[in-house]
N, C-alpha and C positions, 0 to 999 in steps of 0.2 A: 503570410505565416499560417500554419496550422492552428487550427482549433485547439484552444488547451479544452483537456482531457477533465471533467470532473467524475473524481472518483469515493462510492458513499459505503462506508463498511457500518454496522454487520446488521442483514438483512438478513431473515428466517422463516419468511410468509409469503406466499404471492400475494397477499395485500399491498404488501407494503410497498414490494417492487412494484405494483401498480402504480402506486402511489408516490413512489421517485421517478418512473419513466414518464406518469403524464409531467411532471415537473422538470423533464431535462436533462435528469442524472445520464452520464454516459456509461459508465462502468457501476455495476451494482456487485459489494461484497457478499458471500456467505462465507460461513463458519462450517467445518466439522470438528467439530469436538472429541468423538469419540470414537478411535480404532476397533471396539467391540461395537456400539451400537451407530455404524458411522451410515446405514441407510437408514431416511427419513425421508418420509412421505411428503410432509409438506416442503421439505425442501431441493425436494426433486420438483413438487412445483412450480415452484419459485424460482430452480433455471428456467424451464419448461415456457413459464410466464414469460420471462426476461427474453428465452430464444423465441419469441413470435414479434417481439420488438424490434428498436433500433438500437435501444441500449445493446451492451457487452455484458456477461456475468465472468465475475472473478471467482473462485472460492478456494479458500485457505482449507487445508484438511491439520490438524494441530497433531501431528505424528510422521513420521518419518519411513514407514515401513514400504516397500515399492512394492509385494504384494497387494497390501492393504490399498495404496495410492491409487496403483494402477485399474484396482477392482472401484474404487470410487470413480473415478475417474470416467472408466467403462458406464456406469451407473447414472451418475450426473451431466456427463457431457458438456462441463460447462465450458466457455469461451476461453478463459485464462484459469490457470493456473497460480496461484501465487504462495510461495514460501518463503515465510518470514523465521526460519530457526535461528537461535543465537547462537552465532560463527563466534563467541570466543567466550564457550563455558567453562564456570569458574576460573576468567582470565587466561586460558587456554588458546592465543589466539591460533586458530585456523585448525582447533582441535577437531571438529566434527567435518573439517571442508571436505574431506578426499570423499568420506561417505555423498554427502550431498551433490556434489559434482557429477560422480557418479548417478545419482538417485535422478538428477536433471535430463542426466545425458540417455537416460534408459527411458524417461516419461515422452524425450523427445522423439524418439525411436519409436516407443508404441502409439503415438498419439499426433502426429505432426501436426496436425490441424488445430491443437490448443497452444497459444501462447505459452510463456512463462514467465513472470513475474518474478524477482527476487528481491525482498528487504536487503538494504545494504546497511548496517548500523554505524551513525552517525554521534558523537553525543552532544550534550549540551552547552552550548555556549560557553569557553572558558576549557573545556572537559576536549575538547576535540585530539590532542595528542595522545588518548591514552586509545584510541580506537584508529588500524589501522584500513582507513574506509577505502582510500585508492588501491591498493593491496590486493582487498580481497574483492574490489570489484573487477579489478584485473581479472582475479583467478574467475569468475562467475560470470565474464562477459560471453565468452563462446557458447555458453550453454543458456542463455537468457532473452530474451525478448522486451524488457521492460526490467529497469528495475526501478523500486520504490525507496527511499532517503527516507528509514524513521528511526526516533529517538531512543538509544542506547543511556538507560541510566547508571551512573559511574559516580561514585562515593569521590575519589579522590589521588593522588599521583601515591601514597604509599600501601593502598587497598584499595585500586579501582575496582574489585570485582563487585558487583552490587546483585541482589535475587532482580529481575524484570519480573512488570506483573503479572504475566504469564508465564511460568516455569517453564527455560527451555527454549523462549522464543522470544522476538523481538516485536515492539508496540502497545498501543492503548497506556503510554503512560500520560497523553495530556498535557505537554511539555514539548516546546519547539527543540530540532535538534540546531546544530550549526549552520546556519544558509551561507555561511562563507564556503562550506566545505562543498558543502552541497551545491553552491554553484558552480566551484572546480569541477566538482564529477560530472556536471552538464558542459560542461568547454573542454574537457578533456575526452566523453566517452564517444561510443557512436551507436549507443543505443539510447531509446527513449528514457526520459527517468521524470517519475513521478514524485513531486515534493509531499513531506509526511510528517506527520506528528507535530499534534498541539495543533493542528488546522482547523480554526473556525472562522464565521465571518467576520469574526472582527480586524483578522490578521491575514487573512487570506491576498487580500489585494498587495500588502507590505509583503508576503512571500514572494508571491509571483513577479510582483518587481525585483526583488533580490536575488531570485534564482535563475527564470526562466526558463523554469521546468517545462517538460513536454503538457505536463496533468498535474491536479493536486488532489491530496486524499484526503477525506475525514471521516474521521468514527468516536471521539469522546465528543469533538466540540461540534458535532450535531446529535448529539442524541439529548435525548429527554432526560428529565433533571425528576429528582425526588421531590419530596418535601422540605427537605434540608440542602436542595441542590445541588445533593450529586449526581455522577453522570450511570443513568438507566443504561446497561447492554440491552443489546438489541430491541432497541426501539428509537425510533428515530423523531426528530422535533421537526416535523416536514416545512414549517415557516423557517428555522434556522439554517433548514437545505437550501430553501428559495435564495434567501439572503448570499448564502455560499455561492450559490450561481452566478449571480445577481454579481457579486463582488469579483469573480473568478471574469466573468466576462465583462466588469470595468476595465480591470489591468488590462484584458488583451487587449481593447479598444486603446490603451495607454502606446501599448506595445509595436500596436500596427502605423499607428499616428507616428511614434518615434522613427518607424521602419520607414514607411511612407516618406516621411521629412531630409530621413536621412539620402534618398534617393533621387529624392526632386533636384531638378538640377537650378 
C-alpha cells in the first residue's frame, strides 16, 4: 500500500513549515485571504521553504477570480492547488459549478505542473442526504487531481441551507463529516481523496479505518487552543501534529498487516 498522505492546514510563516517538515508533515497548507492584498512576503516564503523540502505545499487562495488565481499562482508556485468553495450556495445545489469547472480547467491549462485539489462537501452524520457528494464529484473528477471530503454544515431536511464558517467556502468547522459517504467516494472514484474535517489525533486512527482515504487533513484539531480552549487559526500545536502522525501511521501499520494477511496463502 501507499503511504497515507498527512495533510496540515493553515500555515503562514516559514517557521513553522520548518517546524511541520522536521516532524513529517507531507503536505503543508497556506491561506490567501485576500484578492486585493493576496501577495505576501512571508508567505511566498513559506512555499519557498516547503519547495527546498520533501514536503508538498498546498494553498487555498479564498476567491475565485482566474485573473487574480492565475497571477497568485504565477507568484507562489506552490505544489497543489486546492479549492474548497461551497458548490451549493444558499441551497443552490451545483449553483457556482459551471464557473468553477471552468476556473479548474483554465488553472490546468496555465499551470500543468500544480496539482488540484477539490473539497467535495460532505455533511454530518445523520445530515448526509441533503448534500449531493457523488454528483458533484462526478462533475469535478476530470478536472481534479485529489480531492478532499470536508464537513458541510446543514441545519436540517426543511432549511438545510446553513451560513459555513467561511462565507462562501467549505471547512474549519471542527466536526467530522459522514465516513460512510466518504468511504463510498473512495470505492467508487479513481482519484486520490483525502479524508477532512473534525481530524484530530484522537479520531484520526478511527477515520482512517473507516475510510481508507488516500491522506488525512487537519486544521482545527491541530491548532493551538486559547485560554478558554478554543481553536487559535494559524498556529499550530506541533505535539498534537506529532500525535496526528504518530496515529495516521498506526492505522497504516493496521492496514498493511490486514493487507499482508489477507494475501498470505
Amino acid at each position: 500500500m501507499k503511504k497515507i498522505i498527512t495533510q496540515i492546514y493553515e500555515t503562514q510563516t516559514p517557521v513553522e513549515a520548518e517546524q511541520l517538515i522536521a516532524i513529517g508533515v507531507d503536505h503543508i497548507g497556506s491561506v490567501v485571504i485576500s484578492k486585493v492584498e493576496w501577495k505576501l512576503q512571508s508567505l511566498k516564503e513559506t512555499m519557498e521553504c516547503i519547495a527546498d523540502a520533501t514536503a508538498k505545499s498546498s494553498l487555498i487562495p479564498l476567491f475565485s477570480n482566474l485573473d487574480i488565481i492565475l497571477r497568485t499562482l504565477e507568484y507562489y508556485q506552490p505544489d497543489m492547488v486546492h479549492f474548497c468553495e461551497d458548490l451549493m450556495l444558499q441551497n443552490r445545489v451545483h449553483g457556482n459549478c459551471d464557473h468553477l469547472l471552468t476556473l479548474q480547467e483554465d488553472v490546468k491549462k496555465r499551470f500543468p505542473e500544480i496539482k488540484i485539489m477539490r473539497s467535495i462537501p460532505i455533511a454530518q452524520p445523520g445530515m448526509a442526504q441533503q448534500v449531493p457528494t457523488h454528483e458533484l464529484a462526478r462533475l469535478f473528477q476530470p478536472f481534479s487531481d485529489y480531492f478532499l471530503t470536508d464537513t458541510m454544515l446543514i441545519k436540517g431536511d426543511k432549511d438545510p441551507f446553513q451560513q459555513q464558517p467561511v462565507e462562501g467556502f467549505v471547512g474549519i468547522t471542527g466536526l467530522t463529516c459522514d465516513w460512510n459517504v466518504a468511504a463510498e467516494l473512495v470505492k467508487s472514484g479513481q482519484i486520490p481523496v483525502i479524508l477532512a474535517g473534525g481530524l484530530a489525533p484522537d479520531n484520526v486512527y478511527d477515520g482512517i479505518l473507516s475510510v481508507h482515504p488516500a491522506g488525512v487533513d487537519s486544521c482545527t484539531g491541530t491548532n493551538a487552543v486559547d485560554s478558554v480552549g478554543r481553536s487559535v487559526r494559524f498556529k499550530k500545536d506541533l505535539e498534537k501534529v506529532k500525535q496526528f502522525i504518530d496515529e495516521t501511521r498506526r492505522a497504516e501499520g493496521v492496514i498493511l498487516n490486514r493487507q499482508q494477511r489477507a494475501h498470505s496463502p
